[in-house]
MDAnalysis code that builds the backbone (N, CA, C; Angstrom):
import MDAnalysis as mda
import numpy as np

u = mda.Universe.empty(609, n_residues=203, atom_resindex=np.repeat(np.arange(203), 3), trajectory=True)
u.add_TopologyAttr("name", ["N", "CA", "C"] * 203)
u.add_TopologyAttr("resid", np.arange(1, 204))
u.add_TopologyAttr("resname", ["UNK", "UNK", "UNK", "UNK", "UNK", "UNK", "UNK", "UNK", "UNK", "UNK", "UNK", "UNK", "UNK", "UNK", "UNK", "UNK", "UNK", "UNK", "UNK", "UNK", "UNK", "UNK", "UNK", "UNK", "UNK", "UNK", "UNK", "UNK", "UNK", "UNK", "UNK", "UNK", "UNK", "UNK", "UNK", "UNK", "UNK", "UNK", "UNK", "UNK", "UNK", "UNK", "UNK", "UNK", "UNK", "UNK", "UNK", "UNK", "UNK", "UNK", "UNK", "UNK", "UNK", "UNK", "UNK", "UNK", "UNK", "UNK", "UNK", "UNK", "UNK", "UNK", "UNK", "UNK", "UNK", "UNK", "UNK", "UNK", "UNK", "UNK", "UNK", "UNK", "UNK", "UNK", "UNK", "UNK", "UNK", "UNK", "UNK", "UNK", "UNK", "UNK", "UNK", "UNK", "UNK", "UNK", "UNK", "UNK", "UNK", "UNK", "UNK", "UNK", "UNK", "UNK", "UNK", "UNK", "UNK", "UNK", "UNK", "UNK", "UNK", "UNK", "UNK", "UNK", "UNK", "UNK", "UNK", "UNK", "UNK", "UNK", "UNK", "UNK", "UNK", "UNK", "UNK", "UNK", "UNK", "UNK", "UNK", "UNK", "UNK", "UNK", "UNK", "UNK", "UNK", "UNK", "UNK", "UNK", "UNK", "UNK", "UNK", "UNK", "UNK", "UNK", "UNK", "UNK", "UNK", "UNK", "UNK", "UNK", "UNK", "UNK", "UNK", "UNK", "UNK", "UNK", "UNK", "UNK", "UNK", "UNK", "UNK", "UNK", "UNK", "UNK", "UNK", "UNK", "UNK", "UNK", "UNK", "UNK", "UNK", "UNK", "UNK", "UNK", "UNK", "UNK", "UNK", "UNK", "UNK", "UNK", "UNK", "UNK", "UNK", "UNK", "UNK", "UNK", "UNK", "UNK", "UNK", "UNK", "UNK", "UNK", "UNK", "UNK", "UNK", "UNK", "UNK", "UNK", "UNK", "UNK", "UNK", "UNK", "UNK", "UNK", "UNK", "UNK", "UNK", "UNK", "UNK", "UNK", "UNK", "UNK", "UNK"])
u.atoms.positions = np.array([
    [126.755, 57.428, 76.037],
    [127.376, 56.697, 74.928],
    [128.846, 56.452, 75.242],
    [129.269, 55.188, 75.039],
    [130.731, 54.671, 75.454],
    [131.745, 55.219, 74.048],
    [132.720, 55.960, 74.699],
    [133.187, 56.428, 74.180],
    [134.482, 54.770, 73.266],
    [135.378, 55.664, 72.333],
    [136.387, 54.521, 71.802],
    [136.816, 53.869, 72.331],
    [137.856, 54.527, 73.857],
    [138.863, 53.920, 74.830],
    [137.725, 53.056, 75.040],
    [136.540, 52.891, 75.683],
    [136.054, 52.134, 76.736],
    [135.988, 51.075, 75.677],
    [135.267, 50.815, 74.845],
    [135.353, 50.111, 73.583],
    [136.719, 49.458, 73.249],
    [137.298, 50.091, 73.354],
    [138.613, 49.123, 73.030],
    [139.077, 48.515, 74.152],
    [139.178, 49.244, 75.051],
    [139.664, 48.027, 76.351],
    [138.704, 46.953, 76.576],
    [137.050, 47.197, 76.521],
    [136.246, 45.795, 76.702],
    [137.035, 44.965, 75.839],
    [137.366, 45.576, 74.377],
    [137.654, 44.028, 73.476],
    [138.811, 43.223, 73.888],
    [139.654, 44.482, 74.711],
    [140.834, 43.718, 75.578],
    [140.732, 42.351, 76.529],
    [139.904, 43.059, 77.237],
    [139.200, 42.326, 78.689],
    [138.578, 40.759, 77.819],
    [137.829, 40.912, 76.993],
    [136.665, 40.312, 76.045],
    [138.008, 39.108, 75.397],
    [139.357, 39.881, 74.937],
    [140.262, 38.675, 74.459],
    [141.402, 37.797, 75.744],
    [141.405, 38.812, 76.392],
    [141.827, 38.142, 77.558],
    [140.960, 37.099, 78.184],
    [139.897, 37.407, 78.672],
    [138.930, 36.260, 78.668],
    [138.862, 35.012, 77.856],
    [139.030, 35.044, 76.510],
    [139.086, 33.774, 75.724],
    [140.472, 33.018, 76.003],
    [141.726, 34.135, 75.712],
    [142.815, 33.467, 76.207],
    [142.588, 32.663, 77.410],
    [142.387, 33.041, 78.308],
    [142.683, 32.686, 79.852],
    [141.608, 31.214, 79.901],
    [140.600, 31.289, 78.972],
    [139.594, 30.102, 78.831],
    [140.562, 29.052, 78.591],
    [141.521, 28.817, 77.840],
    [142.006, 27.764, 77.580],
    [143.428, 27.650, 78.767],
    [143.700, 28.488, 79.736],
    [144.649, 27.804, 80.897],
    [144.876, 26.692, 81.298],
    [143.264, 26.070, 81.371],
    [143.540, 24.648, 82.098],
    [144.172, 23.966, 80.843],
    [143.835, 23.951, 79.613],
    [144.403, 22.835, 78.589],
    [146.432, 23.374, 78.828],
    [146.839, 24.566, 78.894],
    [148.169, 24.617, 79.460],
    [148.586, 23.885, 80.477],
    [147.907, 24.209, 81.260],
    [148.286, 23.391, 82.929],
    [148.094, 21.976, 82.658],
    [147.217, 21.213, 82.128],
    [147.375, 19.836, 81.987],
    [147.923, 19.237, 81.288],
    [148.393, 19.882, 80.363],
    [150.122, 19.864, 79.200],
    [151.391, 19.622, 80.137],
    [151.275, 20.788, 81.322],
    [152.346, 21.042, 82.170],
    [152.255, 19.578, 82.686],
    [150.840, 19.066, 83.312],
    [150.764, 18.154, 84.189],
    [151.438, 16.873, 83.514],
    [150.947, 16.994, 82.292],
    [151.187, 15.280, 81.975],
    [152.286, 15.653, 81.485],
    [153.405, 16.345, 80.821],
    [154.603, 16.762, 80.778],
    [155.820, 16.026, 82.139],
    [155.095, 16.686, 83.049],
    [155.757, 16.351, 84.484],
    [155.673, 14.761, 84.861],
    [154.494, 14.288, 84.790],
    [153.883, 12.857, 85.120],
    [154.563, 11.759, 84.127],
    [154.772, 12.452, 82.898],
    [155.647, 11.808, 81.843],
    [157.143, 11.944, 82.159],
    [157.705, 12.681, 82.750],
    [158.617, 12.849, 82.868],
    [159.391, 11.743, 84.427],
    [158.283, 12.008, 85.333],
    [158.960, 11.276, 86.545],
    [158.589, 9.191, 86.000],
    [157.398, 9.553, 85.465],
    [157.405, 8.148, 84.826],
    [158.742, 7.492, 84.177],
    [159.467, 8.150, 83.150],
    [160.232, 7.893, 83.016],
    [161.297, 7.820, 83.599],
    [161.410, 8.603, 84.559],
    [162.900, 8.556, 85.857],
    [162.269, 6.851, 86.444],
    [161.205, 6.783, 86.727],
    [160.995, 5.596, 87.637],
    [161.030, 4.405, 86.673],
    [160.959, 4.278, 85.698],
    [161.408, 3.349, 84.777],
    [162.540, 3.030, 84.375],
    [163.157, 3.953, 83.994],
    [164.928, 3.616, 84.451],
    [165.606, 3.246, 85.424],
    [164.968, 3.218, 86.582],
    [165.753, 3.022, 87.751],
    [165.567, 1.703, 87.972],
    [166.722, 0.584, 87.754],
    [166.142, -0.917, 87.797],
    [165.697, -1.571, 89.173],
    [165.080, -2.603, 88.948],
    [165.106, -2.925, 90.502],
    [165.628, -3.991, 91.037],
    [166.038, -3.814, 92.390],
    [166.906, -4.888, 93.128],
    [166.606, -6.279, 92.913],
    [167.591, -6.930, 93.366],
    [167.483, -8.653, 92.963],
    [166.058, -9.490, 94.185],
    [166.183, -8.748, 95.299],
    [165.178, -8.941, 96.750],
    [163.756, -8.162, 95.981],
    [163.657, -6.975, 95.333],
    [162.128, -6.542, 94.733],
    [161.812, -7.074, 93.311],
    [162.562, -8.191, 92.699],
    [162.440, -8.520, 91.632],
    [161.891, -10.275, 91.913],
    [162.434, -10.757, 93.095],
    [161.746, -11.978, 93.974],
    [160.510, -12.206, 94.296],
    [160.376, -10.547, 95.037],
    [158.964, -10.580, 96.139],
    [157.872, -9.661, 95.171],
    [158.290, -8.588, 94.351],
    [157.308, -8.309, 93.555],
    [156.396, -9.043, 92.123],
    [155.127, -8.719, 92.505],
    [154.526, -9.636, 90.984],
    [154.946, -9.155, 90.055],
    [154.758, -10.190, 89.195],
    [155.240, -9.460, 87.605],
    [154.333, -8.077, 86.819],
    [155.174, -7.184, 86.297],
    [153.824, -6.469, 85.481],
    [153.280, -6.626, 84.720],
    [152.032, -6.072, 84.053],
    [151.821, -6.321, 83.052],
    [152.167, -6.251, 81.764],
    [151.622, -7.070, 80.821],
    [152.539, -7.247, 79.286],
    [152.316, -5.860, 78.728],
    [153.207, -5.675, 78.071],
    [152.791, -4.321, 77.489],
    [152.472, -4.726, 76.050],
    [151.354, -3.964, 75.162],
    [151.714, -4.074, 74.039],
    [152.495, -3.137, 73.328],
    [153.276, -3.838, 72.476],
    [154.149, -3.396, 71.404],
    [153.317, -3.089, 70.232],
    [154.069, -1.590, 69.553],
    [153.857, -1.000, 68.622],
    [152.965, -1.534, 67.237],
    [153.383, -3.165, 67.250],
    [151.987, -3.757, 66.507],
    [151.493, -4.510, 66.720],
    [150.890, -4.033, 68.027],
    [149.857, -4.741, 68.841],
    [150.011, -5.925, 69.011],
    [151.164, -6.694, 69.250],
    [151.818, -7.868, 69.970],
    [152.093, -7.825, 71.435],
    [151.593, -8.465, 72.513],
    [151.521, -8.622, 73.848],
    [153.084, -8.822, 74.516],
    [153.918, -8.242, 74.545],
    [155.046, -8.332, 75.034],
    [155.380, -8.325, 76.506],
    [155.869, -9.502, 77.052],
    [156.421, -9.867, 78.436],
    [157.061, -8.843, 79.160],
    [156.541, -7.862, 80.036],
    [157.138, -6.616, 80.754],
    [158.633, -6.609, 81.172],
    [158.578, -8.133, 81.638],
    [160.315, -8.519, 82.138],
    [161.117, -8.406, 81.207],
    [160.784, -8.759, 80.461],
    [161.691, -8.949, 78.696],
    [162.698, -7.573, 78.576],
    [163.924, -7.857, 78.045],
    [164.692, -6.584, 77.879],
    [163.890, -5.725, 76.483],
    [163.268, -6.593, 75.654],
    [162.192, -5.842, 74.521],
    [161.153, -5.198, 74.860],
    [160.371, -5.803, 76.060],
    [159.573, -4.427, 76.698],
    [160.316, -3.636, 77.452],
    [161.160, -3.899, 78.094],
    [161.296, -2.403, 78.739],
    [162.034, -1.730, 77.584],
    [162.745, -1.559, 76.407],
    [162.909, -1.049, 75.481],
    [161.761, -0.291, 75.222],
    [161.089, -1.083, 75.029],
    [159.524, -0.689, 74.375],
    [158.772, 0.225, 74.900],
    [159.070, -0.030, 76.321],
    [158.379, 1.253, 77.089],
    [159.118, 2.297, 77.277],
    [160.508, 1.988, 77.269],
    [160.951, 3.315, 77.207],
    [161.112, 4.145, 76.267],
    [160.730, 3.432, 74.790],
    [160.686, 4.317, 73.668],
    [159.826, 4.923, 73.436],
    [158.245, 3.930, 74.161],
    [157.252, 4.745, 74.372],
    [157.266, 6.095, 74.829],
    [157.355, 5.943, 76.569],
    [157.271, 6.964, 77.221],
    [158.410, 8.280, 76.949],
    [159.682, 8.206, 76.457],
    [160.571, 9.284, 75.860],
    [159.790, 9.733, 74.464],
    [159.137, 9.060, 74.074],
    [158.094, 9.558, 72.497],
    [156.918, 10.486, 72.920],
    [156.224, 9.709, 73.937],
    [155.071, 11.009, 74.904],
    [155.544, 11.606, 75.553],
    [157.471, 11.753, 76.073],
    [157.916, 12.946, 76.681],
    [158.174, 14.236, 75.720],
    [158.397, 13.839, 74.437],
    [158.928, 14.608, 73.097],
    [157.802, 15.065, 73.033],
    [156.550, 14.360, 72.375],
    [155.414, 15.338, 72.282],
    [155.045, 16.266, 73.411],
    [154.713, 15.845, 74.818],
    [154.002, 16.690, 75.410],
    [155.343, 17.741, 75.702],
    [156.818, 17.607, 75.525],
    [157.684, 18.695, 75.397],
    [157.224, 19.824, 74.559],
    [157.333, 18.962, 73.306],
    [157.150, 20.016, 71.650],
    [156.019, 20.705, 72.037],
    [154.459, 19.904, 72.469],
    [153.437, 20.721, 72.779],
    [153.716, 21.962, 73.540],
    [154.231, 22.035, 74.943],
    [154.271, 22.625, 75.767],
    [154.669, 23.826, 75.231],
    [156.413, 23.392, 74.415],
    [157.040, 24.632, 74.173],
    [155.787, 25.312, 72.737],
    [155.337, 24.860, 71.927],
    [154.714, 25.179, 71.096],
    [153.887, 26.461, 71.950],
    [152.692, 25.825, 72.943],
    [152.269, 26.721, 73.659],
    [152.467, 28.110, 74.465],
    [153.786, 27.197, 74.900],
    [154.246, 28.571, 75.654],
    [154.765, 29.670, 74.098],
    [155.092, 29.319, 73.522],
    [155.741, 30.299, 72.212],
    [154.084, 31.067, 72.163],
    [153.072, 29.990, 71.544],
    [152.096, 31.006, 71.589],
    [151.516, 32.420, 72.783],
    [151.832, 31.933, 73.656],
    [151.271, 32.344, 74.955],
    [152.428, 33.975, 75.549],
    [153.547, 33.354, 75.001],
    [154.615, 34.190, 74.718],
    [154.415, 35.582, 74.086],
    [154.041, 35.354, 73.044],
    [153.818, 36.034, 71.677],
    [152.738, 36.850, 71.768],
    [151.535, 36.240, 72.417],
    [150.524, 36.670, 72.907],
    [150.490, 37.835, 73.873],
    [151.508, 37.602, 74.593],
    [151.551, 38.049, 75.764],
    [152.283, 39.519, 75.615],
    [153.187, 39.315, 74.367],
    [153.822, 39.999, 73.939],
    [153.242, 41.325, 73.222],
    [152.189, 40.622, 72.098],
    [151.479, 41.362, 71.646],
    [150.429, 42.069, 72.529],
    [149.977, 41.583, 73.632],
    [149.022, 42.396, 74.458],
    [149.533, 43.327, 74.647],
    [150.952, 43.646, 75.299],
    [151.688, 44.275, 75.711],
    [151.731, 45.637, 74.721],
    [151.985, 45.645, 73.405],
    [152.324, 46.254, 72.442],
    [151.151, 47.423, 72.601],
    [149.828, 46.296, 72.247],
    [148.719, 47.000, 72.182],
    [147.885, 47.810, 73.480],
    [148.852, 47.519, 74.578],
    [148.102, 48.078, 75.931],
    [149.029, 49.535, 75.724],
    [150.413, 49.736, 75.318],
    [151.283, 50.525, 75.754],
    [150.960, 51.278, 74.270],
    [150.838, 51.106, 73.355],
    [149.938, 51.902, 71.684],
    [148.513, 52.559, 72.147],
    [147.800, 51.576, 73.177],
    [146.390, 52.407, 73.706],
    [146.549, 53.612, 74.586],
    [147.950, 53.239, 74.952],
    [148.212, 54.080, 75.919],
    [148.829, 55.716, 75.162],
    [149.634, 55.510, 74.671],
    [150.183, 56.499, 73.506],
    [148.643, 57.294, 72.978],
    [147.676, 56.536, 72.471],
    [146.702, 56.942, 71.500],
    [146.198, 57.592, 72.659],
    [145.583, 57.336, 73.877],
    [145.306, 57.936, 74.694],
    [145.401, 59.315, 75.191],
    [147.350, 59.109, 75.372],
    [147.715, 61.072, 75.536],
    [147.024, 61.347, 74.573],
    [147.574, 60.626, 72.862],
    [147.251, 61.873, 72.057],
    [145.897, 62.594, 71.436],
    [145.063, 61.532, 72.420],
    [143.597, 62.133, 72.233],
    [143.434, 62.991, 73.008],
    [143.972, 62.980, 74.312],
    [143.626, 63.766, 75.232],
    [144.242, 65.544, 74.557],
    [145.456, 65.188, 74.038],
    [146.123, 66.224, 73.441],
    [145.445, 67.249, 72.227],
    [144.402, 66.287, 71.470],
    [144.019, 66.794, 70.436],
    [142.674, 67.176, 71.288],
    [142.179, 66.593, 72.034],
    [140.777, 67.304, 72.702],
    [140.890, 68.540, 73.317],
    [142.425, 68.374, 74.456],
    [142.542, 69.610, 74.621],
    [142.580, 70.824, 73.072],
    [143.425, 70.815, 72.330],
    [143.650, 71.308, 71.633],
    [142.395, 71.820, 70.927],
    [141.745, 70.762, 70.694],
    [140.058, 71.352, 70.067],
    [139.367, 71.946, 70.673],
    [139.392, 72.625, 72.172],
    [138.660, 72.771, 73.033],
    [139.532, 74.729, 73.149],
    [140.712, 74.456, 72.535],
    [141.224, 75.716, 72.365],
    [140.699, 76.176, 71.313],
    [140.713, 75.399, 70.644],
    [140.447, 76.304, 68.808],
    [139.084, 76.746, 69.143],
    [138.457, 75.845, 69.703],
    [136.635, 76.185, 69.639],
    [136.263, 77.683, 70.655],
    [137.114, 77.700, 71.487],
    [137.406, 79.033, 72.070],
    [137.413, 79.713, 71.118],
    [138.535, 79.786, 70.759],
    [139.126, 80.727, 69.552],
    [137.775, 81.050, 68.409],
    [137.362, 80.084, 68.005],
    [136.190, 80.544, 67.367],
    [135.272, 80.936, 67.473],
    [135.224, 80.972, 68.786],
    [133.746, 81.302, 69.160],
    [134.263, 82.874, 69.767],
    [135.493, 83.364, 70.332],
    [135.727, 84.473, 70.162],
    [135.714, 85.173, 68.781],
    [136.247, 84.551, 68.025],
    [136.250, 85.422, 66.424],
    [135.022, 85.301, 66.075],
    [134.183, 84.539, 66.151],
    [133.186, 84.562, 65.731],
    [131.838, 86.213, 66.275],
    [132.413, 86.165, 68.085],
    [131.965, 87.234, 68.662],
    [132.000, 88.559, 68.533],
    [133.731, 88.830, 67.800],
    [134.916, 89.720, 67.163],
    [134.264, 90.024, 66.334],
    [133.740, 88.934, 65.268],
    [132.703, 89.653, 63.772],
    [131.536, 89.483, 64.034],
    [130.845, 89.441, 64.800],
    [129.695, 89.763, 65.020],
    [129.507, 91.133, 65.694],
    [130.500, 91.571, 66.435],
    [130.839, 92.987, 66.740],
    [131.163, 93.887, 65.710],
    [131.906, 93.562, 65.214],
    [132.582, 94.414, 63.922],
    [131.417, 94.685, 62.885],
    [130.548, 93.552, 62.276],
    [129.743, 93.815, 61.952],
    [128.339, 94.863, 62.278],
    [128.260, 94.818, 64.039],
    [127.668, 95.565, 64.400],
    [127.726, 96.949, 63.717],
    [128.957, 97.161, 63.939],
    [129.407, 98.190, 63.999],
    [129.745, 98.594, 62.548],
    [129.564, 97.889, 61.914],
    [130.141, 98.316, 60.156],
    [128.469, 98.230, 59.916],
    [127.126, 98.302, 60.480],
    [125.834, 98.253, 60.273],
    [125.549, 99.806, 60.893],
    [126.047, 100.012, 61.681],
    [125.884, 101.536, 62.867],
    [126.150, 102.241, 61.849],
    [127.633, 101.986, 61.730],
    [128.681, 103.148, 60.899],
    [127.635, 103.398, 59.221],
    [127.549, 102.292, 59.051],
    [126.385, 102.750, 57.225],
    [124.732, 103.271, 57.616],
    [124.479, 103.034, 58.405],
    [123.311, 103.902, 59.024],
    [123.560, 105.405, 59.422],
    [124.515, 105.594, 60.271],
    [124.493, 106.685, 60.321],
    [125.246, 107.637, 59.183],
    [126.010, 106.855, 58.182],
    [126.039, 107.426, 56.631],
    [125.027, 108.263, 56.225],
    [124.070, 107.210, 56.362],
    [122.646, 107.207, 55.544],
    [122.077, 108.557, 56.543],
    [121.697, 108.131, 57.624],
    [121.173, 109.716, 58.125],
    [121.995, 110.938, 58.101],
    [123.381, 110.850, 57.848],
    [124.522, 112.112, 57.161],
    [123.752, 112.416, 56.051],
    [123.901, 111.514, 55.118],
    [123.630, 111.928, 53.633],
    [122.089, 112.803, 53.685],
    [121.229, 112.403, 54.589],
    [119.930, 112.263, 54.689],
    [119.577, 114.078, 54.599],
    [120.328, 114.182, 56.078],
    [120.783, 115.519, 56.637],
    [121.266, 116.662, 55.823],
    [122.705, 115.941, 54.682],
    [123.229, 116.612, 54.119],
    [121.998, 117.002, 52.887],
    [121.478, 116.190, 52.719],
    [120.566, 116.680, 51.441],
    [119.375, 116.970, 51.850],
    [118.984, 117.575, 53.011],
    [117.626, 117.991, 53.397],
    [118.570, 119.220, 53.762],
    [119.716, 119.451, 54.312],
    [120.612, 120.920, 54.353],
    [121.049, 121.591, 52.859],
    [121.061, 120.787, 52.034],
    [121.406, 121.029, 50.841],
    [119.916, 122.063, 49.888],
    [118.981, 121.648, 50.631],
    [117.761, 121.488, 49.712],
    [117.247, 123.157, 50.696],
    [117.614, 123.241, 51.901],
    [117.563, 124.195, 52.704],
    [118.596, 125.755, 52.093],
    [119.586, 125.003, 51.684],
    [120.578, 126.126, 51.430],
    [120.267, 126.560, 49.849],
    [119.515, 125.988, 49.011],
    [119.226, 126.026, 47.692],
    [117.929, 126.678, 48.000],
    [116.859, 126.385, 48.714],
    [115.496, 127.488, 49.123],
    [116.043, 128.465, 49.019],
    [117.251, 129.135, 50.548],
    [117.481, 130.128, 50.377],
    [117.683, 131.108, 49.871],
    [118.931, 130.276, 48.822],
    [119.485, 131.276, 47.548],
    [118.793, 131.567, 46.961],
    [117.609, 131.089, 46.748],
    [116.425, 131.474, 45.649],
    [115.696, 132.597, 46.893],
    [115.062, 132.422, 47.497],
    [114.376, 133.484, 48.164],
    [115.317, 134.950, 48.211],
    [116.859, 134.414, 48.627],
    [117.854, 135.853, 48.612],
    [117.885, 136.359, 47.506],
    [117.997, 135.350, 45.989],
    [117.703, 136.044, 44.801],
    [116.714, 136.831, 44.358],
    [115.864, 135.921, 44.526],
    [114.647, 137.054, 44.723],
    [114.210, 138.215, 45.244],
    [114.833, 138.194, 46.588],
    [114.825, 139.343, 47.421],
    [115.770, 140.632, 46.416],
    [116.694, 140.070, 46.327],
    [117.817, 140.852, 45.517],
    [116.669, 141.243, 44.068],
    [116.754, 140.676, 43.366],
    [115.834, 141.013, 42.207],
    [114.661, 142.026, 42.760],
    [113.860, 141.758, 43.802],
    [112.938, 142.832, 43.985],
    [113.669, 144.251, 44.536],
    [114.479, 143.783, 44.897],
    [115.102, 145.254, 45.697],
    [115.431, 145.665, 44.597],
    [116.799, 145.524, 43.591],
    [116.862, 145.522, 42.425],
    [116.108, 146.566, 41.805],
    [114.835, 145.871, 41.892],
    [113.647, 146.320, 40.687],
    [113.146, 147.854, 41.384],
    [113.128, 147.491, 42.646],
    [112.732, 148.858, 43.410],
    [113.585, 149.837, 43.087],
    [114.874, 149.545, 43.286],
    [115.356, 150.859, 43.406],
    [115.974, 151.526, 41.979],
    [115.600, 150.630, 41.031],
    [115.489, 151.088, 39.801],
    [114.413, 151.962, 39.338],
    [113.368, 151.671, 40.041],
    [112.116, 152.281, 39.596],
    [112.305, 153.631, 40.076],
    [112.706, 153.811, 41.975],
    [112.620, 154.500, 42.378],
    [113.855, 155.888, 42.136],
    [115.075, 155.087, 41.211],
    [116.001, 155.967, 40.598],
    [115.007, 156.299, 39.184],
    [114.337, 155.799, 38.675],
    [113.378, 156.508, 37.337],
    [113.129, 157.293, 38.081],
    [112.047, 157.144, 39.064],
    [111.274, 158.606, 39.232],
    [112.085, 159.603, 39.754],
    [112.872, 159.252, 40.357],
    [114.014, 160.622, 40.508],
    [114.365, 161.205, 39.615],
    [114.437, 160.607, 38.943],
    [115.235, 161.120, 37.391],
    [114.084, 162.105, 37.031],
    [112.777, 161.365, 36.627],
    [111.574, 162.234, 36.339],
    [111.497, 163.172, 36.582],
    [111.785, 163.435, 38.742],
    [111.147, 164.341, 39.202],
    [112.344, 165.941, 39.195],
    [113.488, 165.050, 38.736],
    [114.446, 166.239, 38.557],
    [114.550, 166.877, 37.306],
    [113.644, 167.025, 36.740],
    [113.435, 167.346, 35.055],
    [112.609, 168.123, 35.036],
    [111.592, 168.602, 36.066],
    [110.999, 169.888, 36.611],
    [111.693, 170.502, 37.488],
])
C-alpha cells in the first residue's frame, strides 16, 4: 500500500505533466511574438529608389473596414504598421500574461516541494518518535504483567500462610484440650489417691 508521500508526489508529477502539456502553446506565443516583431523591423526599413523601380508592387492590404488599400500608399503602410505594432501588443501582453502565470506556478511548485519536504522530516520525526513510545509500552506493559505476576504469587502464598496458620491454629487448640484433659485426669487421680490416703491414715 502506497504510502501519503508517494501519493502526493504522483499528484506532483501528475500536475507537472498537465503544465508542461501546454509548452508548445508558450513557445509559439514566443514564436509569433518574435516573427511579429522582426516583421515589423522589416517594415520600417524603407526601400531604396533602385528596389522601388525593379521590385513588383505588393499586395493591397485591406484596411480595418475591409476597404482594399494600395500597399504603396502612405495610408497602407500606416495601416500596416498599426496593424502589425497591435499584433506586437497582443502577442507581448499574451506572452507576459503567460509567463506571470508560469512564474507563479513555478513559484508555487516550489513552495509545495520545499512544505513536502518539511512534512517529510516531520513525519519521519514523529515515526521515529512513535516507534519509541511503542517500546516504551510494550516494556510497561511487560513491567505489569510482571508485577502482576507477582502481586498473584504474593496473594497465593497469603492464602497457603493463612491456610497453614489455621490448620496450626486448629493443631494448637487440639492440644490444649488433650493437655487439659490430661491435667483434669491427673487432677482427678491424685485427688482420689490423696482420699484414700487420708482413709488409710485413720486406722
Amino acid at each position: 500500500m502506497a504510502s501519503w508521500k508517494d501519493e502526493y508526489l504522483a499528484a506532483l508529477e501528475a500536475r507537472d505533466e498537465v503544465e508542461k502539456a501546454h509548452l508548445e502553446f508558450y513557445e509559439a506565443y514566443t514564436r509569433m511574438a518574435d516573427r511579429t516583431a522582426q516583421l515589423a523591423a522589416a517594415t520600417l526599413t524603407a526601400p531604396t529608389p533602385a528596389e522601388a523601380t525593379t521590385s513588383p508592387p505588393p499586395p493591397p492590404i485591406v484596411g480595418r473596414r475591409g476597404t482594399s488599400v494600395p500597399a504603396s500608399s502612405p495610408a497602407a503602410q500606416s495601416e500596416l504598421h498599426a496593424q502589425v505594432r497591435a499584433d506586437l501588443g497582443r502577442a507581448q501582453q499574451e506572452r507576459a500574461e503567460l509567463q506571470t502565470k508560469l512564474d507563479r506556478t513555478t513559484k508555487e511548485l516550489e513552495k509545495i516541494k520545499s512544505r513536502s519536504k518539511v512534512d517529510s522530516r516531520r513525519i519521519n520525526q514523529l515515526t521515529s518518535e512513535l516507534s519509541q513510545l511503542s517500546v516504551r509500552v510494550r516494556d510497561r506493559d511487560d513491567e505489569s504483567r510482571g508485577k502482576a505476576k507477582l502481586l498473584n504469587d504474593a496473594q497465593d502464598e497469603v492464602v497457603s500462610l493463612n491456610l497453614q496458620l489455621n490448620v496450626a491454629e486448629d493443631e494448637v487448640n487440639k492440644l490444649r484440650k488433650e493437655n487439659q484433659e490430661l491435667v483434669d485426669r491427673w487432677m482427678e487421680r491424685m485427688g482420689e489417691e490423696a482420699d484414700r490416703m487420708n482413709e488409710d491414715s485413720k486406722f
